[in-house]
C-alpha positions as CSV (number, residue, x, y, z in Angstrom):
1,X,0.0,0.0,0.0
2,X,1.4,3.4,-1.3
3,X,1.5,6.7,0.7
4,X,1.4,9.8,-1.0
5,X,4.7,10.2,-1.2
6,X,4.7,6.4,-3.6
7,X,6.4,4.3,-0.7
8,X,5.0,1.0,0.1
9,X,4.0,-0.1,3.0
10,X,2.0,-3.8,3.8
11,X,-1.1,-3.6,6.2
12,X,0.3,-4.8,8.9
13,X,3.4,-2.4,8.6
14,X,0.6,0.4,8.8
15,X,-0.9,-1.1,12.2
16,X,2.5,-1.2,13.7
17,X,2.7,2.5,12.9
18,X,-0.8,3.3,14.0
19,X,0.0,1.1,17.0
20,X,2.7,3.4,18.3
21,X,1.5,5.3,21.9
22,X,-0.5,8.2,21.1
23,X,-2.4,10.8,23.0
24,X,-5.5,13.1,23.5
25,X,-5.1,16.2,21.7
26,X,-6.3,18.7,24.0
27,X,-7.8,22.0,22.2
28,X,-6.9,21.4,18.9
29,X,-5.4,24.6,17.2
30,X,-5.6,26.5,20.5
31,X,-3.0,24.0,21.6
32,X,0.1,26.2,20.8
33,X,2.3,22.8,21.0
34,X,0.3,21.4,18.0
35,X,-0.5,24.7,16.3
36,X,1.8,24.3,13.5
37,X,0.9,20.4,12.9
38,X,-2.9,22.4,12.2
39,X,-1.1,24.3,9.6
40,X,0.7,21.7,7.8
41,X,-2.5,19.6,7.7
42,X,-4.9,22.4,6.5
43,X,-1.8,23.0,3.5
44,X,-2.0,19.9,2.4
45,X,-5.5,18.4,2.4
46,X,-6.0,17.1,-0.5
47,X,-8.8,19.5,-1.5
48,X,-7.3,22.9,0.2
49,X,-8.3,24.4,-3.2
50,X,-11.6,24.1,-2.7
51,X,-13.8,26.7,-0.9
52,X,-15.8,25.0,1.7
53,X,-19.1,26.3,3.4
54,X,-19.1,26.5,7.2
55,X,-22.7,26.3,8.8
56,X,-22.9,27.9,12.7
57,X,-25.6,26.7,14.6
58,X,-27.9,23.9,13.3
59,X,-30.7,26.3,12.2
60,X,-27.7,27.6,9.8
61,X,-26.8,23.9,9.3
62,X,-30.9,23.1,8.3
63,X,-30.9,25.7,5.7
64,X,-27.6,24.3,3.9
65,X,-29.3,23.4,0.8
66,X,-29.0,20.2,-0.7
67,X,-29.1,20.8,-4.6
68,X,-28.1,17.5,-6.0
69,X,-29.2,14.0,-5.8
70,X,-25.5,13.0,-5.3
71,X,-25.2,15.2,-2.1
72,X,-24.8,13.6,1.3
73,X,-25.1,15.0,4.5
74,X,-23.9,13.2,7.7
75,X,-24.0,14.0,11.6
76,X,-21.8,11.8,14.0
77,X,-22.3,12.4,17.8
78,X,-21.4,10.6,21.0
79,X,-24.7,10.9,23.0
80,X,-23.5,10.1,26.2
81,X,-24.7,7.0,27.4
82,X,-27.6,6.6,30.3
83,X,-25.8,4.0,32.1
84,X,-22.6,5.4,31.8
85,X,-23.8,8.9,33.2
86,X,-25.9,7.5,36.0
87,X,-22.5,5.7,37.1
88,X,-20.5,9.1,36.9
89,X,-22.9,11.5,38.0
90,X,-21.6,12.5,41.7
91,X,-18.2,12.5,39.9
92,X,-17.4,13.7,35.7
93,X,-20.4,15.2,35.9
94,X,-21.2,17.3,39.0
95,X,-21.0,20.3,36.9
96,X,-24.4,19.0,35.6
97,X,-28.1,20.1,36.8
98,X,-29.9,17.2,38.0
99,X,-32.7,18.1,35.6
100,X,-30.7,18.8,32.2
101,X,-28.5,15.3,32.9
102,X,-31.8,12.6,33.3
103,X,-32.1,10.8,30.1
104,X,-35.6,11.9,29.7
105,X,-34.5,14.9,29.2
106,X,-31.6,14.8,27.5
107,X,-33.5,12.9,25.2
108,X,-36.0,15.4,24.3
109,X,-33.5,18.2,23.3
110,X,-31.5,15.2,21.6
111,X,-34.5,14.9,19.5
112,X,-34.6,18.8,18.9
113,X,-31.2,18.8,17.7
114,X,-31.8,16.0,15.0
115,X,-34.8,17.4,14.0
116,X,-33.8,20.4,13.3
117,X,-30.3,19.5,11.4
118,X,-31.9,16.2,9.4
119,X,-28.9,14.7,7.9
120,X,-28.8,11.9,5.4
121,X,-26.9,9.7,7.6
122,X,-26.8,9.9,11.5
123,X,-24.0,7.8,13.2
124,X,-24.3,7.8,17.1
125,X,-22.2,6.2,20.0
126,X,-22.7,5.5,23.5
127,X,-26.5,4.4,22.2
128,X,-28.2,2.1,25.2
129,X,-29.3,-1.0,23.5
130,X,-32.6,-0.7,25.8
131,X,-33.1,2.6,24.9
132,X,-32.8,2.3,20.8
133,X,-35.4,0.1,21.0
134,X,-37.7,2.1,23.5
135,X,-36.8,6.2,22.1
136,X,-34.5,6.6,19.6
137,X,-36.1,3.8,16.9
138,X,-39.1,4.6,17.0
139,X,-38.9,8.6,17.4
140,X,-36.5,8.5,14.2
141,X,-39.1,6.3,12.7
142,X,-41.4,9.1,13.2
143,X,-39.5,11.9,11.0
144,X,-38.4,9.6,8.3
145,X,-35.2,7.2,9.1
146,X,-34.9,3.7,10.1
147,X,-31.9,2.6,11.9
148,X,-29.6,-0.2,13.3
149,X,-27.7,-1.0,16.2
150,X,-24.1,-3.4,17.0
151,X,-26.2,-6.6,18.3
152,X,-23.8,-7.4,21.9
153,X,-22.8,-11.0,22.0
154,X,-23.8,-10.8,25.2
155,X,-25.4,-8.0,26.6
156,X,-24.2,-6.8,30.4
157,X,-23.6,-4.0,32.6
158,X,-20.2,-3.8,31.2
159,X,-21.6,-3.7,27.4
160,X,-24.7,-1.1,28.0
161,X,-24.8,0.4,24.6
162,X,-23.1,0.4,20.9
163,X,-22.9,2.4,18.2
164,X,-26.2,2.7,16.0
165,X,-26.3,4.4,12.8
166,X,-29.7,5.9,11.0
167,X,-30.4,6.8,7.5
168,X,-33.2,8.7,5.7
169,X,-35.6,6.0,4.5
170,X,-36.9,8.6,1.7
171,X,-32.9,8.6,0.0
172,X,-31.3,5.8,1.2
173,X,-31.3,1.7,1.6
174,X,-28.9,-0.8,3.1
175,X,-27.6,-2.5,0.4
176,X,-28.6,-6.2,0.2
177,X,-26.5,-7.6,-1.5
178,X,-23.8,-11.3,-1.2
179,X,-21.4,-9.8,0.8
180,X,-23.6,-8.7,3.1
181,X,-24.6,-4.6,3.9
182,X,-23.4,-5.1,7.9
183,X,-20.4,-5.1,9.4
184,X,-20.4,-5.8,13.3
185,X,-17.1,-5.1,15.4
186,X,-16.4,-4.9,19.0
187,X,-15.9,-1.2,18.2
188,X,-17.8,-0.3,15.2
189,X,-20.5,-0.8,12.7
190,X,-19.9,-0.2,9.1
191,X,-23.0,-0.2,7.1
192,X,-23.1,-0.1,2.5
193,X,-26.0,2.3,1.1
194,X,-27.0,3.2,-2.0
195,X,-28.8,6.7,-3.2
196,X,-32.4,5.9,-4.6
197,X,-32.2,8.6,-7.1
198,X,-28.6,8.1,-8.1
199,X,-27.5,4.9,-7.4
200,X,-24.4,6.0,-6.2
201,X,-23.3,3.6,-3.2
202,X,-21.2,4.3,-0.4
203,X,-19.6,2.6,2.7
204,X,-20.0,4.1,6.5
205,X,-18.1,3.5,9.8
206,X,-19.4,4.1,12.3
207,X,-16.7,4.0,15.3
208,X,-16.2,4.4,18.9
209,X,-12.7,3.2,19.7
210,X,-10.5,2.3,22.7
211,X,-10.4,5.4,25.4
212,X,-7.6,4.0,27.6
213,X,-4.3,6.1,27.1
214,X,-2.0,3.8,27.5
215,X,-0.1,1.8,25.0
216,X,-2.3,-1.0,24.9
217,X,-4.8,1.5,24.2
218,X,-3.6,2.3,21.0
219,X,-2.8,-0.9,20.1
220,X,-6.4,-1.5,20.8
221,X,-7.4,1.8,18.9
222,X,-5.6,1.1,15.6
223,X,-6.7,-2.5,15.5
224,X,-10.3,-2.1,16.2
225,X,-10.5,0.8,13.0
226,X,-8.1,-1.5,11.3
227,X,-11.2,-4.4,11.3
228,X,-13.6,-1.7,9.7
229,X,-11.3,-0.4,6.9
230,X,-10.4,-4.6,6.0
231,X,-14.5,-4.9,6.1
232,X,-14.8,-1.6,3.7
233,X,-11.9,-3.1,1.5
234,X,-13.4,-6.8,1.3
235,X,-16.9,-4.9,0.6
236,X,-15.1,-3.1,-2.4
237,X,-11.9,-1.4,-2.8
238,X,-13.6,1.5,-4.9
239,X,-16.7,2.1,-3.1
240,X,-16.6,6.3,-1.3
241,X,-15.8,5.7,2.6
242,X,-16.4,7.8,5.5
243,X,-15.4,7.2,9.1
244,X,-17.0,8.9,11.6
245,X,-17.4,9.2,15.1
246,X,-15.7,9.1,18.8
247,X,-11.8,8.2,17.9
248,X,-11.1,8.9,21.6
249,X,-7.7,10.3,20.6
250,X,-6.1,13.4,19.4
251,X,-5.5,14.4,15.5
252,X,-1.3,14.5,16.4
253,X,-2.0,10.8,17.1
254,X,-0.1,8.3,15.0
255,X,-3.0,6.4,14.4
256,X,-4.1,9.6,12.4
257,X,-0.9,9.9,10.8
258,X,-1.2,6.7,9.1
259,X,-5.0,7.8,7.6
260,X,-3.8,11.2,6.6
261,X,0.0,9.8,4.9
262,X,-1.3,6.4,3.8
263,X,-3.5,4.5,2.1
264,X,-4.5,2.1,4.6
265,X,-6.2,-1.2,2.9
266,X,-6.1,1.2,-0.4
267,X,-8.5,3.9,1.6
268,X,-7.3,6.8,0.5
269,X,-9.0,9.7,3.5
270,X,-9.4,13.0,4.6
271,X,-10.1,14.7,7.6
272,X,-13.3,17.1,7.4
273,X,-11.9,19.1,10.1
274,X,-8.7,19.6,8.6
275,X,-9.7,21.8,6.2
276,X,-8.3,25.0,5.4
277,X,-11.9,26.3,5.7
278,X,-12.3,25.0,9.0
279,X,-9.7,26.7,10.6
280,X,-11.7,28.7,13.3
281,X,-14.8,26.4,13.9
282,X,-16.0,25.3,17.4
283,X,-14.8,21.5,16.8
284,X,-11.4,21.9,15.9
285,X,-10.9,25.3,17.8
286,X,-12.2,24.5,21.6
287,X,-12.7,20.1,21.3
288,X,-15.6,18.0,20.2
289,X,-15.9,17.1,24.5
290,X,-16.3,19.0,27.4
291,X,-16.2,18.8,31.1
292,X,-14.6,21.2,33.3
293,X,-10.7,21.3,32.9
294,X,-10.8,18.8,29.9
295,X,-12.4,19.4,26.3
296,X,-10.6,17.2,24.2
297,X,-10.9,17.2,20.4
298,X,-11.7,13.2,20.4
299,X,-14.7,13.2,17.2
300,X,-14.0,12.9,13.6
301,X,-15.1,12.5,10.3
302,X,-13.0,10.7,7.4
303,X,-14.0,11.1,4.1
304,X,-12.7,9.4,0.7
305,X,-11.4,12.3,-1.1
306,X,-11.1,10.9,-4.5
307,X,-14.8,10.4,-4.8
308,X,-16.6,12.5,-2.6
309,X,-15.8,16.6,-2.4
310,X,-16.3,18.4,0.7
311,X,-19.2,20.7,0.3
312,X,-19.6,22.0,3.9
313,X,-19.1,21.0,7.6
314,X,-21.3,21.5,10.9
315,X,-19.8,24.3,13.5
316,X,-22.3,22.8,15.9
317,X,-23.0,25.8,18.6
318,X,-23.6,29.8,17.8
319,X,-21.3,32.3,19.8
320,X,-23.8,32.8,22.4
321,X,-23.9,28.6,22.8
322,X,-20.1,28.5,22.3
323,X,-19.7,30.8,25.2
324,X,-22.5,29.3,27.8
325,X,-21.4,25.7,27.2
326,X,-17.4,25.7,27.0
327,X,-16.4,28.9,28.6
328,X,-13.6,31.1,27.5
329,X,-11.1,28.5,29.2
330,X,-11.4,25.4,30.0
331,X,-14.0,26.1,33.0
332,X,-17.1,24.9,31.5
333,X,-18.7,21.6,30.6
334,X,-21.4,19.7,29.1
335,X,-24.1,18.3,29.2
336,X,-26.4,21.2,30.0
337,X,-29.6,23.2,28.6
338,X,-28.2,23.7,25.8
339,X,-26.4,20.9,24.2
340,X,-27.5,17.0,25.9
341,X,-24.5,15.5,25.6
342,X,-20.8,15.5,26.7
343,X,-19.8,15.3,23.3
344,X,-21.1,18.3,20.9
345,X,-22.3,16.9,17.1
346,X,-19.8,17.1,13.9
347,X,-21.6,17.3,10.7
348,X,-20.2,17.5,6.4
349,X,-22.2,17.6,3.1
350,X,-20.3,15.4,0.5
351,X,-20.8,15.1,-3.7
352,X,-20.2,11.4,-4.5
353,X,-18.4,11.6,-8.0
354,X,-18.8,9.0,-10.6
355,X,-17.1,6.2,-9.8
356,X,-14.2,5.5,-11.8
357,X,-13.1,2.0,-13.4
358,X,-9.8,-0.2,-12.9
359,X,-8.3,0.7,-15.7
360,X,-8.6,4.5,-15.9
361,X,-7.4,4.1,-12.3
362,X,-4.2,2.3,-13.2
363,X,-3.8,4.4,-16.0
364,X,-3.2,7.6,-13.3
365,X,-6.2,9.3,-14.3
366,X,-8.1,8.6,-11.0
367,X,-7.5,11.6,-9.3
368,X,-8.2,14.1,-12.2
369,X,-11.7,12.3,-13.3
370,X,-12.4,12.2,-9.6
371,X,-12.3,15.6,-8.5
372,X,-15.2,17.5,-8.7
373,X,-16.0,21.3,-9.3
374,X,-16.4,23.7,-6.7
375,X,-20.0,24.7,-5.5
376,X,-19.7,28.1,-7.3
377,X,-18.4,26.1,-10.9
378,X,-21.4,23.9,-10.3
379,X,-23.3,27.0,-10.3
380,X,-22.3,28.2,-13.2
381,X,-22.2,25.1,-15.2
382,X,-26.2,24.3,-14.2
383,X,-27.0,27.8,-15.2
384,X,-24.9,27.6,-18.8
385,X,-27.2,23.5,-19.1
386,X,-30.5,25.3,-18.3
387,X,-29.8,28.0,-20.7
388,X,-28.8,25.7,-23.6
389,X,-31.4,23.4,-23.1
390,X,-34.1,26.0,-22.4
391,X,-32.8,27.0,-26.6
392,X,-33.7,23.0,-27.4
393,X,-35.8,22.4,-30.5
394,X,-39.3,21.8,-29.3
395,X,-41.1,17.9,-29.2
396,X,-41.7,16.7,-32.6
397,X,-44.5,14.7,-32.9
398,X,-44.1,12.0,-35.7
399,X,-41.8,12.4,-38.3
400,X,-39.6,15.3,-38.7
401,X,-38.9,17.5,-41.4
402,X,-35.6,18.3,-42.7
403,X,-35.2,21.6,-41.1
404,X,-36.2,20.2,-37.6
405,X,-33.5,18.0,-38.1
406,X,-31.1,20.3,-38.8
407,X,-32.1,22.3,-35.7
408,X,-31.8,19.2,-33.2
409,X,-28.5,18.4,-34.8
410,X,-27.5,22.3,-34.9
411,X,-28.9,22.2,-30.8
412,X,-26.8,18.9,-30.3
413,X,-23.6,19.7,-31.7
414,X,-24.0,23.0,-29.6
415,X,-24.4,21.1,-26.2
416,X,-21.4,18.8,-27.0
417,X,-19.6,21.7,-28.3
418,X,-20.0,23.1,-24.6
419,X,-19.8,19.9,-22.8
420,X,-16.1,19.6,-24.8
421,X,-14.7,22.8,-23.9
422,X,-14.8,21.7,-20.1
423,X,-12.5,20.5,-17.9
424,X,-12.7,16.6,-17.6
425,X,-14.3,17.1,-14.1
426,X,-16.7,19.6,-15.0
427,X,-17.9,17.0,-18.2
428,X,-18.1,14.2,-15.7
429,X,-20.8,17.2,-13.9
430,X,-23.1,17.8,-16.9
431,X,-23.8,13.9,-16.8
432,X,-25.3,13.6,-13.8
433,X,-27.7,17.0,-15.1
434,X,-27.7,15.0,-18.0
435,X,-29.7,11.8,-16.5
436,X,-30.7,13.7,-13.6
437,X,-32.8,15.4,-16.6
438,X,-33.8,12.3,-18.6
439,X,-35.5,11.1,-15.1
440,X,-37.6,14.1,-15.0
């Protein structure tokens, strides 16, 4: 496996990298120690090039428009399980009312926040089994999504809840297909969709790993994502993957290393948060948890940047909500009225590309068919296809004469005269307006 600097590495030469002792990065780029690490990341993600919208608030984040049937929205977010907070109550979280930290109503402003940001794909940790059956299955039910959760081997006080990951029922299925649409690990769930209108299909992991910071830890860390990208590979090596969720450790950490320099089992990944146009959000700027004298920037979302272009990301909390949940040090903590968890939500809007085939791959075209246009050349490209085909020839009904065949050929040779004069990217654009059109 090739990084992106062409040196091979094996898959297990990768997990002995990951492997290495990491640890929690603390405030991210308010962290002077790792300040300049933020730098060189933001320079060299893959798509720096690319403007990328930034959404404040969820009411901002609700009125991101989606404008394409090949546009994805997800929302990852550790929701703090019942059990576990009952347990640490009189201890992590003493900071908390009694009557913002009972599951009842944590639940209810949970609820509030999903409703109100409605993403395509909703990956949660820390979810009670007991209560994904009781609340949070059939309340997402209610607004549209279904949803699954890890199945325990055994279910105990020391395995209270898993990951479960919900999807819009309206855009998306679980594929069912022979190698199976589930993946189940000790650590995550990986799940295979495809888009109903554009039959693009996608892979999503939805992890919670180790939290111990020890060495073992991140032995345990790199090996239990290790599982989920092997999964993703076996599913197939060319299908867009994201990764989302609680990584419980820092972006310094060597197991990020190895995801940002390498293609590890041939995923080639991104960080949302990494880029440039991220620079002063909430997540990466002040941590994705909170409790007093810790907020930790632990939650992340990996993207496959060769097929999917980052559109916009989730800067979950206003000023006034910034200020009233994390302080201006390290002082406050979460949850409270405002947000239910001790983990704020992280949130992206992706365009899945076409995918590309083997052998334009190994011909070193990949990357250039891949990339897709900014939002504003999208713009300008749709505008240019309405305005051509708005000059179309009108419906012929029976046979046509010779002159109305001479304007539909006139009207055609225009189009692909157009579609020609594009970048390779922006062709590989007008196709999907092309059968997005032919559907009606």
């Amino acid at each position: 496996m090739k990084n992106r600097n062409g040196e091979e590495h094996s898959s297990e030469e990768l997990l002995e990298l990951a492997c290495r002792s990491d640890a929690v990065g603390r405030t991210g780029r308010n962290d002077n120690g790792n300040l300049a690490d933020w730098e060189n990341w933001s320079r060299s993600h893959p798509q720096r090039d690319y403007s990328v919208a930034v959404r404040k608030g969820r009411e901002q984040w609700a009125e991101a428009e989606i404008r394409s049937d090949i546009q994805l929205s997800v929302v990852s977010w550790n929701i703090l399980s019942d059990t576990w907070y009952q347990k640490e109550k009189d201890s992590t979280y003493t900071h908390t009312p009694e009557e913002y930290g009972e599951w009842e109503q944590r639940f209810r402003l949970l609820m509030t926040w999903l409703e109100n940001m409605r993403p395509d794909i909703i990956t949660l940790q820390e979810v009670d089994y007991v209560l994904f059956e009781s609340h949070l299955l059939p309340s997402l039910r209610c607004i549209g999504y279904e949803g699954i959760i890890q199945k325990p081997k055994k279910m105990s006080s020391k395995q209270p809840c898993g990951n479960a990951t919900f999807w819009a029922s309206n855009k998306l299925h679980l594929m069912d297909d022979v190698g199976g649409s589930v993946g189940v690990f000790s650590r995550s769930l990986g799940t295979a969709f495809k888009m109903m209108e554009s039959e693009h299909t996608m892979c999503v992991a939805n992890v919670h790993l180790e939290s111990a910071q020890t060495k073992e830890g991140a032995n345990r860390r790199a090996r239990q994502l290790k599982s989920v990208l092997a999964w993703a590979q076996k599913k197939s090596p060319d299908l867009p993957l994201i990764v989302s969720g609680d990584c419980n450790t820092g972006a310094d950490s060597p197991l990020f290393a190895v995801l940002r320099e390498h293609q590890w089992y041939g995923h080639d990944l991104a960080s949302v948060y990494e880029h440039p146009s991220a620079e002063m959000t909430t997540p990466s700027a002040r941590g994705t948890f909170a409790v007093p004298g810790h907020h930790y920037f632990i939650d992340q979302i990996w993207y496959s940047h060769e097929s999917m272009r980052l559109d916009c990301l989730l800067d979950p909390l206003t000023k006034e909500e910034q200020d009233l949940c994390l302080g201006t040090g390290m002082e406050g903590g979460l949850p409270n009225r405002v947000c239910p968890s001790d983990h704020i939500p992280i949130g992206a809007i992706f365009t899945l590309s076409k995918p590309m085939d083997t052998t334009a791959k190994q011909a070193g075209i990949a990357s250039a068919q891949m990339r897709l246009p900014s939002p504003e050349i999208r713009s300008t490209i749709e505008e240019k296809f309405s305005e051509l085909n708005a000059q179309a020839p009108g419906k012929v009904k029976g046979k046509p004469t010779p002159e109305q065949i001479v304007e539909m050929k006139a009207h055609a040779a225009l189009l692909k005269g157009w579609i020609l004069s594009l970048p390779q990217e922006d062709q590989l654009y007008v196709q999907t307006l092309k059968r997005k059109k032919k559907r009606g």
